[in-house]
C-alpha positions, 0 to 999 in steps of 0.5 A, a space after each residue: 838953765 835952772 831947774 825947778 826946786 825941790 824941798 824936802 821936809 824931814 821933820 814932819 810926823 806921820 799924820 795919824 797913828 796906825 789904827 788898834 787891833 779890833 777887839 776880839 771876841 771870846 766865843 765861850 767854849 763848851 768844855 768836855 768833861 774828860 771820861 772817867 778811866 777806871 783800873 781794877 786791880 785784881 791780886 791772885 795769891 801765889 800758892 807757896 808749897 814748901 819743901 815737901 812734895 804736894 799733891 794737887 789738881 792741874 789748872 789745864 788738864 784738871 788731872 791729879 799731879 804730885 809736885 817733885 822736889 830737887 836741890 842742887 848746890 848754887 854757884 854760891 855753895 860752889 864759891 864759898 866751898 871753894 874759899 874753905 878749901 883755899 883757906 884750908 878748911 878742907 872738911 869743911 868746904 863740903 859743907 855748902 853743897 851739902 845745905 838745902 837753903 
């Protein structure tokens, strides 16, 4: 009993190449122009009243008002006479608390 023969051949090639990709087609697009964002800046002047009292007219109530002034030792003045003291500038550790500015 001998069955039929079957030759496989190997070497052969594919028969074609795959086709190229269709060429596509380029719908020109019509570009928005982008909207135009304009920023106004406005600066206010800050009023700088000094170190003396002012009089003057409040923005809410419209009432006359007169500006009150007080000082009082910062930590630095605190710190710094403390330093004079342990330095032993005991007379003069006084002297930052007693300074406006």
């Amino acid at each position: 009993m001998s069955g039929p023969n079957i030759t496989i051949n190997m070497d052969t090639k594919p028969s074609a190449p795959y086709p190229p990709y269709p060429p596509q087609t380029m719908h020109p697009q019509t570009m928005q122009p982008q909207p135009q964002i304009v920023t106004q800046v406005q600066y206010v002047a800050s009023v700088s009243y000094g170190p003396h009292p002012v009089t003057l007219v409040c923005p809410q109530c419209q009432k006359n008002i007169t500006t009150r002034i007080a000082s009082a030792p910062t930590q630095t003045a605190w710190i710094v006479g403390i330093v004079l003291c342990v330095l032993g500038c005991v007379p003069c550790c006084l002297i930052p608390c007693c300074m406006d500015s």
